[in-house]
N, C-alpha and C positions, 0 to 999 in steps of 0.2 A: 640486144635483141628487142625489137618492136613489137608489142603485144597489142590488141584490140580488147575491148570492152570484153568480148567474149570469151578472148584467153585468159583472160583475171586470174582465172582458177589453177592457172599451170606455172603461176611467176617463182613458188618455190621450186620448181625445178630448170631455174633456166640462169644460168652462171654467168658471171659478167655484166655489163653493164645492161640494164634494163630501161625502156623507154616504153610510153603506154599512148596509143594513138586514140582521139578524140574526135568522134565527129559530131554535127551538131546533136543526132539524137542523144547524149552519150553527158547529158547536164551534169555536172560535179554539185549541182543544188541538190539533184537527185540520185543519186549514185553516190556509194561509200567507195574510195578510192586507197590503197595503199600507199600513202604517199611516202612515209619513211623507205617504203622499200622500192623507190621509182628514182631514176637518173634524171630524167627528161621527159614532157609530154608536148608530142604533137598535136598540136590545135589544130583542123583545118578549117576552112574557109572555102564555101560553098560558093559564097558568090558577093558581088561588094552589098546588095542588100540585105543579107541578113549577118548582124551584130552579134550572135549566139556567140561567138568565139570571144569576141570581147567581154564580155561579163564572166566566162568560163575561165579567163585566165585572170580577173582581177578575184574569181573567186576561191577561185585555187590558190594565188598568194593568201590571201586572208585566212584560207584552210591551215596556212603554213608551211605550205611549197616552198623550197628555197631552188630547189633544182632548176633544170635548165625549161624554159616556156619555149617551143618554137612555133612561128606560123607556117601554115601551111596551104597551100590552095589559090585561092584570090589574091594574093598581096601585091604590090607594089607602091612605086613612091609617094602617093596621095593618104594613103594608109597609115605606112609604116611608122609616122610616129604617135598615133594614137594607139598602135599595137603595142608601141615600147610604155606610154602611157599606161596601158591597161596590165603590165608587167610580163611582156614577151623579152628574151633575152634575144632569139637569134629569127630568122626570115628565112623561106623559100621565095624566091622572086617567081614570079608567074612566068612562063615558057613565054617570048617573045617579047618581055619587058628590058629595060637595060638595067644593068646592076649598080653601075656609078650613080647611075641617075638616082635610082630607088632608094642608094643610099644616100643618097644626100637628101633625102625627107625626113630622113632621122633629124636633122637641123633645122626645119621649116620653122618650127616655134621655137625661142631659147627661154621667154619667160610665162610661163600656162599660166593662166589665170586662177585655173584652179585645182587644188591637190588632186592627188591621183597614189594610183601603188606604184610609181616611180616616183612623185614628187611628194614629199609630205607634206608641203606646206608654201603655197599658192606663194605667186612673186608679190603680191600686194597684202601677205602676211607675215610678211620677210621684211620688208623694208628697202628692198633691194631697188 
């Protein structure tokens, strides 16, 4: 089940797999979130200028999120891999985007320059 910020209150009664939907008002800088007791949260994504969703999910890794990060909203291939960057696992594609396409921006970069919650440790800290 898909909870909102508001239904916080009701997640002990709700069985099954639970997921907690985030919209930009909804900061995890500011908000205490149950993350041990969360499957997945959905990020979305307003619109491609504001960044709020990206900081929300590198902060929510750092909280200790292991679950699943998805975007939601704006996304597509120009994006998507600074969403995987910021530690999103999976994407909704934007209604009239292509989805091979989109996915193949997960590969745009292969060596970042600089760490991130998916990369630990930049290609020119590697040796690589």
């Amino acid at each position: 089940m898909v909870l909102t910020v508001d239904q916080l209150d009701q997640i002990a009664n709700v069985t099954g797999k639970k997921a907690l939907y985030l919209t930009v008002d909804a900061s995890p800088e500011t908000n205490e979130f149950p993350l041990d007791q969360l499957d997945a949260i959905f990020i979305e994504f307003a619109g491609f200028n504001d960044g709020r969703g990206y900081s929300f999910a590198a902060l929510l890794r750092r909280q200790g999120f292991q679950g699943e990060l998805r975007a939601t909203g704006d996304v597509f291939k120009d994006v998507l891999n600074y969403m995987k960057r910021s530690g999103f696992d999976t994407f909704v594609i934007k209604e009239g985007k292509d989805i091979q396409e989109a996915a193949a921006g997960l590969n745009d970069f292969k060596n970042p320059y600089q760490a991130s919650t998916a990369v630990a440790q930049a290609h020119y800290q590697t040796g690589a």
